[in-house]
C-alpha positions, 0 to 999 in steps of 0.5 A: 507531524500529522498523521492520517490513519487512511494513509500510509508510507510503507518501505518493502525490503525484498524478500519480505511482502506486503499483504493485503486482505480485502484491499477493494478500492485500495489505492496503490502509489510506487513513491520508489524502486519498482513494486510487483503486485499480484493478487490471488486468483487473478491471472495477470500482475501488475509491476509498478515504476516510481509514480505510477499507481494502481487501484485494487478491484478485488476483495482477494488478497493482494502481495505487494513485493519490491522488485531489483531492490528496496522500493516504498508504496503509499497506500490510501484507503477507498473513499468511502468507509474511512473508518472501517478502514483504520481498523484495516490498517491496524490488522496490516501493522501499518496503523502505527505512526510513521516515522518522520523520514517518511511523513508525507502532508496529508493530501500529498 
């Protein structure tokens, strides 16, 4: 299995979120169920379906949630920076290997 640290396959269980910390140029991709999105300060969120994808803009922190059920988001670093960014993944919990249920070919 060939893991990239500049990606990541998460499950989100509700209640439970997924935060972000300065997530600019985070990339956000619904792989399944339906993700509700909202970030700190803004006045608008985003509710994302099975294949739609969203690129953060802000450096405020982010809450990714599953609405109605379970769901799973891939999340991919900003094209630049990439190895800042690992360190991002590691402080998110999400540096770890995936497990192969999840594995996704890098580029997927």
């Amino acid at each position: 299995m060939r893991f990239d640290a500049t990606q990541a396959v998460v499950p989100l269980t509700p209640p439970t979120p997924l935060r972000l910390t300065d997530a600019r140029g985070t990339r956000l991709r619904c792989l399944a169920g339906t993700v509700w999105v909202t970030v700190d300060g803004e006045y608008q969120d985003q509710v994302l379906l099975a294949g739609q994808s969203l690129v953060l803009e802000t450096p405020l922190p982010a809450l990714v949630t599953a609405l109605g059920g379970g769901a799973s988001v891939g999340v991919c670093a900003p094209l630049v920076a990439r190895s800042a960014w690992r360190g991002r993944l590691n402080r998110w919990g999400l540096g770890r290997p995936m497990l192969a249920s999840h594995a996704r070919p890098a580029g997927a």
